[in-house]
N, C-alpha and C positions, 0 to 999 in steps of 0.2 A: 642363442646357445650354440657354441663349436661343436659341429655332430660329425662322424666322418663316417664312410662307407663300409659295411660290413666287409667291403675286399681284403682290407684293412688287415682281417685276421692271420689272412691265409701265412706273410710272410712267417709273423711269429708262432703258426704252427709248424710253418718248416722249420723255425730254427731250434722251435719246442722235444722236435724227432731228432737234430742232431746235436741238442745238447744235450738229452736223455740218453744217445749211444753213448756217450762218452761218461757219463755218471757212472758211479760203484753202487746208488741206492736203488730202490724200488719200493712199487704199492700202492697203488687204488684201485677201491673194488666193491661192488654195493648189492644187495639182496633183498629186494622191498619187503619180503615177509622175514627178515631176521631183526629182532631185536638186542642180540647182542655180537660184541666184536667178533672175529673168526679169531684175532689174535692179537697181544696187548701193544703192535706198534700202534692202533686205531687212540690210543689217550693221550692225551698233549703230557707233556713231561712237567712235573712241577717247576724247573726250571724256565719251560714256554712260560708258563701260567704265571708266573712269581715275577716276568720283567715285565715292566712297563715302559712302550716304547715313548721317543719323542711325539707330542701331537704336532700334525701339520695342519692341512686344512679341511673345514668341512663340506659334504656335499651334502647333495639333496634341495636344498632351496633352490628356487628360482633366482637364477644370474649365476648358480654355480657350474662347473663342469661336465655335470651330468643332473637334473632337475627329476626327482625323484619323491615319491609316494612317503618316504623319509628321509631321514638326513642322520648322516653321521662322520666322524671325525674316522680321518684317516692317518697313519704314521706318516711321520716326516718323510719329506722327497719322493712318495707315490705319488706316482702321476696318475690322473682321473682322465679319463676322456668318452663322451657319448658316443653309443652306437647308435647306429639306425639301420636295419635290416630291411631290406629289400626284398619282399617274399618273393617277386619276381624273378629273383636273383641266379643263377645259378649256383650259388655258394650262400644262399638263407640258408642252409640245414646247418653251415656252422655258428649260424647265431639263434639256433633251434635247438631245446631238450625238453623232452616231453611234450608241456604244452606252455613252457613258457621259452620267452623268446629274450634277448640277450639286451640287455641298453646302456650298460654301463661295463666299460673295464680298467680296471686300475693296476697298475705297469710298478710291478716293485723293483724291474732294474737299477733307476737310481738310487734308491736305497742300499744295493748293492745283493739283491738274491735273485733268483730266475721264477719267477712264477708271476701269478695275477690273482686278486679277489676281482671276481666277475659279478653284475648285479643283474638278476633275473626276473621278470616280472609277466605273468600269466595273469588275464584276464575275468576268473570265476571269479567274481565279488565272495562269493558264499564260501568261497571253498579254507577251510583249515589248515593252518600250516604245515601237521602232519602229511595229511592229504597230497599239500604240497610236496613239497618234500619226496612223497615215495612218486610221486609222478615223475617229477625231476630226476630220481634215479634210474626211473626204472626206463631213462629214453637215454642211456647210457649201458648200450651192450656189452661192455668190455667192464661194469660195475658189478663185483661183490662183496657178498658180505658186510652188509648195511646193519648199521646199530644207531636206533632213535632214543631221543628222551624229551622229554617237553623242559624247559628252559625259558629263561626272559630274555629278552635283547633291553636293555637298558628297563625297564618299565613293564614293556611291551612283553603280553605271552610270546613264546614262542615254540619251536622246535627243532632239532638240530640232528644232526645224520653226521655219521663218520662210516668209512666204510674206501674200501679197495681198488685199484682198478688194474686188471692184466693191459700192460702191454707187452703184445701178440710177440712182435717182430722181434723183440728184445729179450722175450721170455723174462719180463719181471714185474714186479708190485710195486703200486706207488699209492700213499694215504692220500684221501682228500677228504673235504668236510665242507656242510652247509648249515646254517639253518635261515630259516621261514616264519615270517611274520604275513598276517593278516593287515591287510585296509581297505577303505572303503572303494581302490583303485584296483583289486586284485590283490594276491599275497607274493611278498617282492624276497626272494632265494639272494642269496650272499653266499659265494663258495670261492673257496680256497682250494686252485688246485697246487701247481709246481713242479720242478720239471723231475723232481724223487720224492723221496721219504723226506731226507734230509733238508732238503730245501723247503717243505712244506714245514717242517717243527719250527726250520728258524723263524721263518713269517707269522706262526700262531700267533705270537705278541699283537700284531697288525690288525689279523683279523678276531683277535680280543678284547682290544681298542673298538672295532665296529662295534662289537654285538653291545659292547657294555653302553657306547655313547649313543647309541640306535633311540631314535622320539618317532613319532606319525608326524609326518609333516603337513 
């Protein structure tokens, strides 16, 4: 399976911070004891929710691009590619949140918008997707105002967070969202961040396509 180096990230967080200066949007931000939004950009638009993108290819099996605890269908022209994190690393903390650790990223430039669904997966067999979930946010210091609700990913229980996040330097907000599924591998996060507001809505479709095509593999 093509794995490549957690180094990997660093360039696309640099170019994350200069294409976010240049953006007009904002917004993400997360509060592990809030259950509802701080404010109504956190709901996908009937519009996100209403298109359905083209399907491209699936991951999660074995021989795919990233071999994964499930599998699911991704929009046309995202690109998949494994991570593998290096705890030794001195740049693991960017493929660290909470307590789960990063192995999958999916690159929606070709497609044509600036963000990523990222794939997460933390080791507590036991632990709930909720559970999940508020962990995940809550090793995101610059996250508020987090709104959960229990949801299915295709079949599968799930759980799902929407919720805010400051950036500092910019003085602005940017939406993001996850949810979390249980398996017998640990419970595997899917989030949608972006490099605004705006850029995250367009991509919803995307990451609507995952949740709805999501199986236990």
């Amino acid at each position: 399976m093509m794995r490549h180096a957690i180094r990997t990230l660093v360039p696309a967080v640099l170019a994350a911070a200069v294409l976010t200066g240049c953006s007009s949007s904002s917004g993400e931000g997360t509060d592990t004891g809030t259950d509802t939004a701080k404010n109504g950009d956190s709901a996908p638009s009937q519009a996100a929710e209403g298109t359905a993108p083209e399907k491209g290819v699936t991951i999660g099996a074995p021989g795919s691009a990233c071999e994964l605890p499930v599998t699911f269908d991704l929009a046309a022209d995202w690109k998949p590619q494994a991570v593998e994190v290096d705890p030794g690393s001195e740049l693991a903390e960017l493929g660290q949140q909470g307590s789960a650790t990063m192995v999958c990223e999916i690159d929606a430039k070709p497609a044509g918008n600036l963000g990523y669904l990222r794939v997460w997966q933390d080791k507590g067999s036991g632990t709930a997707p909720r559970a999940a979930l508020e962990d995940f946010v809550a090793g995101d210091p610059n996250a508020t105002g987090a709104s959960y609700e229990e949801t299915e990913a295709g079949s599968v229980a799930a759980a799902e967070v929407t919720y805010t996040v400051e950036i500092e330097l910019l003085d602005e907000r940017k939406t993001e969202r996850a949810f979390a599924v249980a398996t017998p591998d640990g419970p595997v996060v899917v989030h949608l961040g972006g490099m605004d507001s705006q850029e995250h809505e367009e991509m919803l479709p995307a990451y609507e396509l995952a949740r709805k095509t999501l199986k236990l593999g």
